[in-house]
Residue, then its C-alpha position, 0 to 999 in steps of 0.5 A: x375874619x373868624x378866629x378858626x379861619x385865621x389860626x387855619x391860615x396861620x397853620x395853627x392850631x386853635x388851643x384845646x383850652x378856648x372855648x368853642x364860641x371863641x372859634x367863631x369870634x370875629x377878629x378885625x386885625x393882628x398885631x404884636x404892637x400894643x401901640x397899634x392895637x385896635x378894638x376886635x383885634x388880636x394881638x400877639x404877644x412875643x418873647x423878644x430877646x429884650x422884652x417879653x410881649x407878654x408885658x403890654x397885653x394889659x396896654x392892648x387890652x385897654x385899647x379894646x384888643x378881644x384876643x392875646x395870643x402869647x407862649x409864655x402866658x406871663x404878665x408883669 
């Protein structure tokens, strides 16, 4: 599913700072497990209350993930 049809779906709004060929970007699964992710996935990076998500996105990326979604933006 295309990126922009996937954030529509969500009700979300695409954020003002993605590139706009990003928006077409094809995205073959969601996931907020590192452990499941996939290449061409998303995943979506969570602020839990023991731990932020945002500590696996280099795991998901390794795995292959194309886009990271995350509120915090912080890596640790």
């Amino acid at each position: 599913m295309q990126l922009q049809k996937l954030f529509r779906q969500a009700r979300i709004s695409l954020p003002a700072s993605l590139k706009p060929e990003w928006a077409d970007r094809e995205v073959g699964g969601v996931t907020g497990d590192s452990r499941l992710a996939t290449q061409n996935s998303l995943f979506v990076a969570i602020d839990g209350a023991a731990v932020d998500g945002a500590t696996y996105i280099p795991q998901a990326v390794a795995k292959g993930v194309d886009v990271v979604m995350s509120l915090t933006a912080r890596m640790r």
